[in-house]
N, C-alpha and C positions, 0 to 999 in steps of 0.2 A: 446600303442599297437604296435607302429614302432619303440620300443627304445630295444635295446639288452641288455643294462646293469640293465633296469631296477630292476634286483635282487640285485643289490650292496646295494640300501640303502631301501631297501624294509625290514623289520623287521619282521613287526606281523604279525603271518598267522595263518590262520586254515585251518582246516579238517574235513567235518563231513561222517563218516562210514557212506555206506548207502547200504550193503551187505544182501538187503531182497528179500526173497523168493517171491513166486506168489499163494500157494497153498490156502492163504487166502483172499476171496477176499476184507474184509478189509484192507488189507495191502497198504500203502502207499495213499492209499486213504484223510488223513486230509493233506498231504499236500503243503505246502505253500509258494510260493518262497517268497514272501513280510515276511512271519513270518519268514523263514531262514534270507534272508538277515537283516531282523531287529539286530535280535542276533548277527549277526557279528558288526554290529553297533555299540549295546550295547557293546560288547566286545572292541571296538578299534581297529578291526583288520584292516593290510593295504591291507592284500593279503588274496584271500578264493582261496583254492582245491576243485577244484567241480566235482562231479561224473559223470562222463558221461556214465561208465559201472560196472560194479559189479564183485566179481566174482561169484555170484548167474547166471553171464553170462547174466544180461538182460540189456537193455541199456534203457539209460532216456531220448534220444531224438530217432525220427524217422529213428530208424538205417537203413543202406541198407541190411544189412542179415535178416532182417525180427526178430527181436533178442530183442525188445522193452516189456518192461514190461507188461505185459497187463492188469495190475487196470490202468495205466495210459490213455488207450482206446486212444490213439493216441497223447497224450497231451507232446510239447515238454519243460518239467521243469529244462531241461538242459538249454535252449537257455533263457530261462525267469531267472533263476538266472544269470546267466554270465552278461544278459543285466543290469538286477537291481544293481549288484555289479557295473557294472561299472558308470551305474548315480549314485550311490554313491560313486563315487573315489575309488574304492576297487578294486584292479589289481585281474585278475582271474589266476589260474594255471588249467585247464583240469587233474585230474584225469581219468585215462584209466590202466585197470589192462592187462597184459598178462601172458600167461602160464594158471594160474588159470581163468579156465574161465569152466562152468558148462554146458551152452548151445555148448559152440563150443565142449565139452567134448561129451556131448550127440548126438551133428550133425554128425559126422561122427568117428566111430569104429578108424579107417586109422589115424587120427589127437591123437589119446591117447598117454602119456607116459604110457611105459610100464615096468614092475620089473623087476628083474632080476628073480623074482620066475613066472615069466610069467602073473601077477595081473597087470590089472590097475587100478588107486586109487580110486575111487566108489565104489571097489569091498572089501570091509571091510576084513583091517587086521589089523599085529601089528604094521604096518609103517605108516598107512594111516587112519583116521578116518571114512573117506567115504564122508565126509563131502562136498569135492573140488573135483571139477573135474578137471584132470589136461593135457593140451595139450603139446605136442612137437613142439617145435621151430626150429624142422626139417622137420615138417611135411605141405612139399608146400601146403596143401589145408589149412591147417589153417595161415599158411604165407602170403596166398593170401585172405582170409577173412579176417585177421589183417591189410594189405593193403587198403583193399574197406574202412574200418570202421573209418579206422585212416585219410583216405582223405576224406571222407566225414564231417567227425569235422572240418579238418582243413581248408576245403574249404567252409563249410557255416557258422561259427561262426569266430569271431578274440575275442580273449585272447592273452594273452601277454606270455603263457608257455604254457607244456604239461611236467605229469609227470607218465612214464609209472612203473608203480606197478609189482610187483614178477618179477622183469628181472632176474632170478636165476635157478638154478635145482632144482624139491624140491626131487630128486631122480637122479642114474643112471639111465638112460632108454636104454633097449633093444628093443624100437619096430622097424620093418621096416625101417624105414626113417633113424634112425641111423644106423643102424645095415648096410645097401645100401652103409652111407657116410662113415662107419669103413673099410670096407672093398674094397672102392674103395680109400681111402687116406693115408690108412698103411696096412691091408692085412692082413688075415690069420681071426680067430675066436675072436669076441669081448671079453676080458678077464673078469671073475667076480668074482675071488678070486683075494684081497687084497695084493700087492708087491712093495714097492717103491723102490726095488734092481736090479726092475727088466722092460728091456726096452721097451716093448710094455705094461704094465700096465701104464707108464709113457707117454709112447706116447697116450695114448689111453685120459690121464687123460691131458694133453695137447688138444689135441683135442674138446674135451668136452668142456676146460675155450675157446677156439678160437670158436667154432661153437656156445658159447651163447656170445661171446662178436661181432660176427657178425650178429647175431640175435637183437643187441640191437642197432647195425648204420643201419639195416635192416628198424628196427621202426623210429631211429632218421631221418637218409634218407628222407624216407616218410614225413617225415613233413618239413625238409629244402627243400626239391625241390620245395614243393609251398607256402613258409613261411620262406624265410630264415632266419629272423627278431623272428621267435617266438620260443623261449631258449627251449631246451628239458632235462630235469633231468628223468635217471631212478634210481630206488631203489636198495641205495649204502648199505644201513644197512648190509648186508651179508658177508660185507668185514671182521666181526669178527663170521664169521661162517665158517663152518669144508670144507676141499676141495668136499665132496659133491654138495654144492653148484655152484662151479664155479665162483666164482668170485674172482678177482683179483685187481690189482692195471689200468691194462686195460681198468677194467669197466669204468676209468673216462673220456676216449677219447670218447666216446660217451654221452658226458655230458655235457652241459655247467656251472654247476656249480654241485655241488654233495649236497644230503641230504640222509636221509631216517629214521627211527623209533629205539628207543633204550629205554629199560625198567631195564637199570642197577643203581649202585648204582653212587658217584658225581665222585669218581675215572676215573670212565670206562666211563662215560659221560662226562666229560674233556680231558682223555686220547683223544676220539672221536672228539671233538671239536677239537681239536689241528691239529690234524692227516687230517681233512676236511679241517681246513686253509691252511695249509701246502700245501697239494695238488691243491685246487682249488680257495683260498682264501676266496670268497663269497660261504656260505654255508646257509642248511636250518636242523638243530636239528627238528626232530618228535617226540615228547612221547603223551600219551595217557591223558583225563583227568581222567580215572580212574584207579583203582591198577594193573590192567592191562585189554588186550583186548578181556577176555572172562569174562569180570564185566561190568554187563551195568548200576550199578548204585550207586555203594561205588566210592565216588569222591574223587580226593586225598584232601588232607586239602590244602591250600590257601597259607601256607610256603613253602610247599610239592611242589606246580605248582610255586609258585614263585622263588624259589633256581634252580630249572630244567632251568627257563625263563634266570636267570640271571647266568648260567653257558653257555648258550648262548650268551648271550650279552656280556659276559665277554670276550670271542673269537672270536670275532665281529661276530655272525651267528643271521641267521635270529632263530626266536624259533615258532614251530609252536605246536599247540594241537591238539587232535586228540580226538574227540567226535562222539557217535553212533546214530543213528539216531535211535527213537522208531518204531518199526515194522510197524505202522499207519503212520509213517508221522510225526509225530512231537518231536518239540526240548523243553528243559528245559533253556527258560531264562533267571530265576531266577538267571544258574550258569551264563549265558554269562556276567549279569549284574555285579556279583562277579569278573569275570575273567577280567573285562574291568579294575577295578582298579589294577589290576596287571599289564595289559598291554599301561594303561594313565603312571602311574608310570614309566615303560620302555621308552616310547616316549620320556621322557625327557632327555635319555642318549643319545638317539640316533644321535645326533648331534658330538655329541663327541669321535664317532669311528672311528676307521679307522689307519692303521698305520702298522708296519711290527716287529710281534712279539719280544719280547728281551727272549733271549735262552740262557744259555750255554753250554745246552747239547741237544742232539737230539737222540731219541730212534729209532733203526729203525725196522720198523715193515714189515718185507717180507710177503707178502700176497699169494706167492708159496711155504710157510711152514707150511701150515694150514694143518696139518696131524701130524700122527705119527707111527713110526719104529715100536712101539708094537703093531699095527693093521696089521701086516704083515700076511697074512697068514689069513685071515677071510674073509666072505663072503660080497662082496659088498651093498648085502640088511643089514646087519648086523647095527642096529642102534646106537650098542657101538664103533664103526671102526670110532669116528670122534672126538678123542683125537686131540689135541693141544698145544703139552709142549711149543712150542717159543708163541703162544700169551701167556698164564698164564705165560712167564717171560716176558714178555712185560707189563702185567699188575702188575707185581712183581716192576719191575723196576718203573715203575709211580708212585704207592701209594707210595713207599719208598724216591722218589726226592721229590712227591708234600708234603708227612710229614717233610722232612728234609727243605723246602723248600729253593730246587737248584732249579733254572729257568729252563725250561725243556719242549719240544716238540715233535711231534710225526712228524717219514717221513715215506714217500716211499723208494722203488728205484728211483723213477724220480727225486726225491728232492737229488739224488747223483750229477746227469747234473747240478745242480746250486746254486751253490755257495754256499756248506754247509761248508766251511773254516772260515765262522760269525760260527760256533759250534765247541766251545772250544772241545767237546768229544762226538765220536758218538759212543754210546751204540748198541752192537750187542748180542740180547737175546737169544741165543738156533738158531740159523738161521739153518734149516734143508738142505735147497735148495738151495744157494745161487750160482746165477749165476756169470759166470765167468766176464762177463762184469759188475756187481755190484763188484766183488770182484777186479777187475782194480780199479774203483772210488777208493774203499778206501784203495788202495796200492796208488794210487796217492797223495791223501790225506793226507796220515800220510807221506810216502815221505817227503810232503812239510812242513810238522810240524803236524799236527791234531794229536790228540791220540786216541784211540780209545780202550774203556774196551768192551772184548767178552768173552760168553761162550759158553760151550759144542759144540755141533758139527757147531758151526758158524767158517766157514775159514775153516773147518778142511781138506778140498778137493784142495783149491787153495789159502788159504791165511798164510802157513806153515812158508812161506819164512818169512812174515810181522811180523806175531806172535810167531817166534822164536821156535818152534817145527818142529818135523817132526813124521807124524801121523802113529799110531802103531796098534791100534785098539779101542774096548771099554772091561769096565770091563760087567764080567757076572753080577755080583751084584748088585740092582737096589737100594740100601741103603747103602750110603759110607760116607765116612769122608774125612776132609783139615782137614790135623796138618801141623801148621806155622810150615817152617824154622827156622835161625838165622835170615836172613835177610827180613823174614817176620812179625816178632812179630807183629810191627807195625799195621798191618790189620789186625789182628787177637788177640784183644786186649781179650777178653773173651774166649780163646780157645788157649789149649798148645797140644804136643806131646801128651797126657796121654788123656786127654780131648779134644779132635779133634771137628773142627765142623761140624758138621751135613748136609747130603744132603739128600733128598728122591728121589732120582737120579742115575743113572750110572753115571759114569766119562770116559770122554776119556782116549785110554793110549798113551801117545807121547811119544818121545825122547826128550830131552831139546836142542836147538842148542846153537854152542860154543858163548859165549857171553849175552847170557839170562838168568837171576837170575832164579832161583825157590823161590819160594817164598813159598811155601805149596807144601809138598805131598798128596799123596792119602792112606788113611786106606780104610783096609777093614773089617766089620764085622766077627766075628770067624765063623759065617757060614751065608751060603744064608736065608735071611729069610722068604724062601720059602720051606725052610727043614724043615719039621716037624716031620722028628725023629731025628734029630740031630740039640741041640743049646744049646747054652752059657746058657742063660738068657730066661725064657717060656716068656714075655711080651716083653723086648725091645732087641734090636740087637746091644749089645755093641761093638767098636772098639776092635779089639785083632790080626789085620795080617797090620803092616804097609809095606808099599812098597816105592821101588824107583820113581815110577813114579809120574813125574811136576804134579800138583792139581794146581797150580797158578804157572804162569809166567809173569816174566817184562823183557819187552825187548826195543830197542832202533831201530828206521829202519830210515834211512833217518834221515829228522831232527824231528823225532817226535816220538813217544812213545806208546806201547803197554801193558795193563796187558790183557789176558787170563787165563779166570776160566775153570777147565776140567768139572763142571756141571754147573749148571746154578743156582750159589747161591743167584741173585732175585727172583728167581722163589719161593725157600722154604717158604719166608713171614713170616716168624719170626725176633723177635728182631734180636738176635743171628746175624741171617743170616741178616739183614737189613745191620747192623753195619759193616761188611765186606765188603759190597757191595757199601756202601757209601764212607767209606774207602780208596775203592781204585777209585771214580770218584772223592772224594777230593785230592789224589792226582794226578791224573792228570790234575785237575785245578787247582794246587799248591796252593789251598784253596784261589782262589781270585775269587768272583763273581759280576756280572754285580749286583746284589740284592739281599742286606741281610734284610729279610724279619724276626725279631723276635718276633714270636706267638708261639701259640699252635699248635700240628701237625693237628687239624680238620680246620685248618684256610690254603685257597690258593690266592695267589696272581698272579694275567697275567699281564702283562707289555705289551705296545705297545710301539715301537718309531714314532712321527711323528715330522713332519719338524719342527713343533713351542714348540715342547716340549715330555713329555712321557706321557700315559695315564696308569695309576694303577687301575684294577680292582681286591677289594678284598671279598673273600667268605667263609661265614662260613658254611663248608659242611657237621656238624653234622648231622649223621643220625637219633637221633629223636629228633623228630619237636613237638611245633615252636623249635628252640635250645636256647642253654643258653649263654648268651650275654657273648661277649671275650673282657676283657679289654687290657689295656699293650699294645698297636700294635707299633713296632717301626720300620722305613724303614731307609735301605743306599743307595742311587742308585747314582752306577758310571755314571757321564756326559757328559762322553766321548770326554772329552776337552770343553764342554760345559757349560757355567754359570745360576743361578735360578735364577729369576725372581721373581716367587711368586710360592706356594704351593697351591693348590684349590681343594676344598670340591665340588665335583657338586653334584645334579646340582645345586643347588644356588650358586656354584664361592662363599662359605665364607673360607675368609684364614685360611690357617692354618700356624703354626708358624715353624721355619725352620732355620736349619745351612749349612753350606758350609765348607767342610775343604776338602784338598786334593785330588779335583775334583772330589767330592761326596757331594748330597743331605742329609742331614738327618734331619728327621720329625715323629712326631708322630702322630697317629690316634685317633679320638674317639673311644667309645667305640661300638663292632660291632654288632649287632644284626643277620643279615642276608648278608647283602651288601651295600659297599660301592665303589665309583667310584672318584679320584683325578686325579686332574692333572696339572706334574710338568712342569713349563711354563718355557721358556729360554730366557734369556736376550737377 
């Protein structure tokens, strides 16, 4: 309880929902901290999240807002799990939700977020269930009830964390309290039509990511002032959700390490993994035990939660589950006892993490480009306005390296400050926003040699000079075509002049600067295919108006190398479009890779370096389960001036047989069923 890092080699966690109502008064009545803690037991877990509040808005110890459940008739089952967990060695995290909270919603009118249509969320529409009540994190009276609530945990209980739940927007809100700070820190009427062209909806939406990202050292605060010792995580999940929410890359300064909840498929929960190393190094992955979090009792299958566990482990994070408590009080530990062999199984890796991932490319994902140019002009309540073209080429660009498998991780901006020159190529997808002090890093960067593949509107404001253009506009057409050059073929091995390939996209339109190949132009459809009295073709939108303008460019800056694409052809996620896209990050890793990984594209490999050798975790991330065992696995991994020792199977450490030639490992695998974890040791 006095160790700060204790999250570095903390692993198994859970979580169990326990978001119930009062209106029955059986509810929560059976129960049981001794039967809770049991199950954790049974499970193996190192670490329990324990509720200390709802956002049913009632708390489960003797809260000071008088806000205490009231089956529990005074009874504090907060203070009694935390105790038992800890005579069981089982580190606690304090779950405490804000924002959503139903009591504090109900306590005071003045504490509500409010719509832009003038609703607050109880008040049933098409934005809001009714379900949650939802407070403002501007609003002092509930600021200062958050205050009373949050020191009183911290001051009568010790656990070793605190992790505060919905730190996010689940809305714009017009009430008072904002509405006070809009116009006392930029001025004029708070805007509620949609404009990213335009500079008070920018400011406005600035403001918004700053007043909840001080909202959240508001809470953290509160607990480092009488605890400095006890780690605060708030809920990072949102970082792949629309600029509505507010979150940013920011959120992680009030965090001591990041996690939060993710129900995607192994791509997007890897992409995740990475991107959480990246930033914070020790992380905590949340997924649910069932198909999702409004099933309270189809459990996933046992492969299902085991591939989710070990797509965690494979990126050294902790993996936690997330289970619902039944409306009486009680748990099912028939699954805990199921879920324990998954998580004994894990234990035994766990010795063997640890280490600084092997990359040679780094995708970067801006977390101030969560929006999009075609929501212009719509109303802020509007719940279609929260498009995303740079993440879906962010996730464009992952599936495509982790099928080809190029070694490959996710950043920030922060991870520009250090030392991304270990990343042969940093991938810039569709970046809408990018600030000018991001766009320095990777002028400096390619400067000094790095290269860097971009597309569509990434650079297009401030990084002209690097990417060998100078920007002209965009086309109207929102479905265009790249027909190779001469000195394009090469990338464009399935696609000529005639047969162009394919975008679902506008294209930039530049100028080419003197010294920069084109590499592809840009077609255009014979008409918009948005005309519906006039078109080529009644079904598809055939190429028929080529143009001058660059669709790909290579250029040279410094001692280092640039292509730009004018849309964002990861984004498309077709073969076609894969092969181009891959194309041009082999060449600019002039097809040398730290690890030639050759399998099936369902099959991913994460590499770690550590001092006494690499650690190889591989995964087979077929999506239906159990999957079908991958034979063939065969590894090259460059040494780095380094000699091999042995090859190791863990965890039982049985060899495996192994060559050395030109300062490269090579070895083969068994055959893989779900996961397996090696590691190559150094002479």
């Amino acid at each position: 309880m006095n160790n700060p890092d204790w999250h570095k080699k903390n692993y198994r966690r859970n979580l169990v929902d326990m978001h119930i109502e009062a209106w029955d008064p059986d509810f929560l009545t059976q129960f049981d901290p001794k039967a809770y803690v049991d199950c954790m037991i049974a499970a193996n877990v190192s670490c329990c999240m324990v509720y200390a509040n709802s956002h049913a808005g009632f708390a489960y110890w003797p809260a000071p807002g008088g806000n205490q459940h009231p089956n529990l008739k005074g009874r504090d089952i907060f203070g009694e799990v935390v105790d038992l967990c800890h005579r069981n060695n089982i580190e606690v995290i304090t779950y405490y939700t804000l924002i959503y909270d139903n009591w504090a919603y109900n306590q005071d009118p003045a504490w509500r977020i409010i719509q832009a249509d003038g609703y607050s969320a109880r008040e049933q529409t098409e934005l809001f269930s009714g379900r949650y009540g939802l407070a403002c994190p501007n609003a002092e009276g509930y600021r200062e009830f958050t205050r009373k609530q949050v020191t009183d945990l911290v001051t009568k209980y010790e656990f070793e964390s605190i992790f505060f739940d919905m730190t996010f927007w689940p809305s714009v809100c017009y009430c008072p309290s904002c509405k006070a700070r809009f116009e006392k820190e930029i001025g004029g009427v708070m805007p509620r039509i949609i404009n990213w062209n335009d500079p008070t909806w920018n400011a406005f939406q600035d403001a918004r990511e700053k007043w909840l990202n001080e909202f959240a050292f508001f809470a953290t605060n509160t607990v480092k002032a009488l605890k400095p010792k006890v780690t605060v995580n708030h809920q990072y999940s949102l970082i792949t959700q629309s600029w509505v929410r507010g979150v940013t890359e920011d959120h992680t300064d009030p965090c001591d390490y990041v996690g939060g909840d993710f129900y995607a498929g192994p791509t997007e929960q890897g992409l995740i993994c990475k991107l959480f190393n990246s930033l914070s190094g020790s992380f905590e992955f949340h997924t649910s035990r069932c198909l999702g979090l409004g099933d309270h009792t189809t459990v996933k299958t046992m492969e299902h939660l085991k591939l989710q566990s070990c797509i965690a482990l494979a990126h050294n994070g902790a993996f936690l589950f997330i289970d619902a408590i039944d409306p009486v009080g009680t748990l099912n530990k028939e699954f805990y006892q199921k879920m324990g062999t998954i998580l004994r199984e894990f234990q035994e890796y766990e010795p063997y993490l640890g280490g600084s991932m092997i990359a040679d490319v780094a995708i970067l994902f801006d977390m101030w480009s969560k929006f999009d140019f075609h929501d212009n002009g719509k109303n802020a309540l509007d719940p279609s306005a929260q498009g995303m073209p740079h993440l879906d080429a962010v996730v464009g660009a992952a599936r495509a390296l982790k099928e080809k498998h190029i070694p490959y991780t996710v950043i920030g901006r922060r991870n520009l400050k250090n030392g991304i020159d270990k990343y042969r190529v940093i991938i810039m997808p569709d970046i809408l926003r990018l600030s000018d002090e991001a766009a320095e890093d990777i002028r400096a960067y390619v400067r000094a040699g790095g290269t860097v593949y971009a597309s569509g509107h990434s650079g297009i404001t401030n990084l002209g000079d690097v990417f060998g253009f100078e920007p002209i506009g965009e086309t109207a057409q929102e479905f265009t075509y790249l027909a190779p050059s001469a000195g394009g073929k090469s990338f464009f091995a399935d696609s000529s002049p005639k047969y162009p390939l394919a975008l679902n996209t506008l294209q930039q339109i530049v100028k080419a600067k003197p010294g920069a190949a084109v590499l592809a132009t840009t077609v255009l459809p014979y008409t918009d295919r948005t005309d519906s009295g006039n078109f080529s073709s009644i079904h598809s939108n055939p190429p028929g108006v080529p143009t001058d303008n660059p669709g790909m460019i290579g250029t040279a800056f410094g001692k280092g190398r640039v292509i730009w694409a004018a849309g964002p052809i990861e984004g498309y996620k077709e073969n076609f479009q894969d092969k181009v896209f891959i194309s041009c990050i082999d060449n600019l890793l002039d097809k040398k890779y730290s690890v030639i990984f050759e399998a099936p594209p369902a099959t991913e490999a994460i590499c770690f370096a550590q001092d006494d050798g690499i650690i190889v975790s591989i995964l087979n991330t077929q999506t239906t389960l159990p999957p079908v065992t991958v034979h063939d696995l065969h590894f090259t991994i460059d040494l780095k001036g380094r000699s091999c020792a042995q090859v190791l199977l863990l965890p039982k450490r049985s060899e495996i047989k192994f060559t050395e030639t030109d300062g490269a490992v090579r070895f083969d695998l068994p055959p893989l069923e779900l996961f397996h974890m090696v590691k190559v040791v150094y002479k």
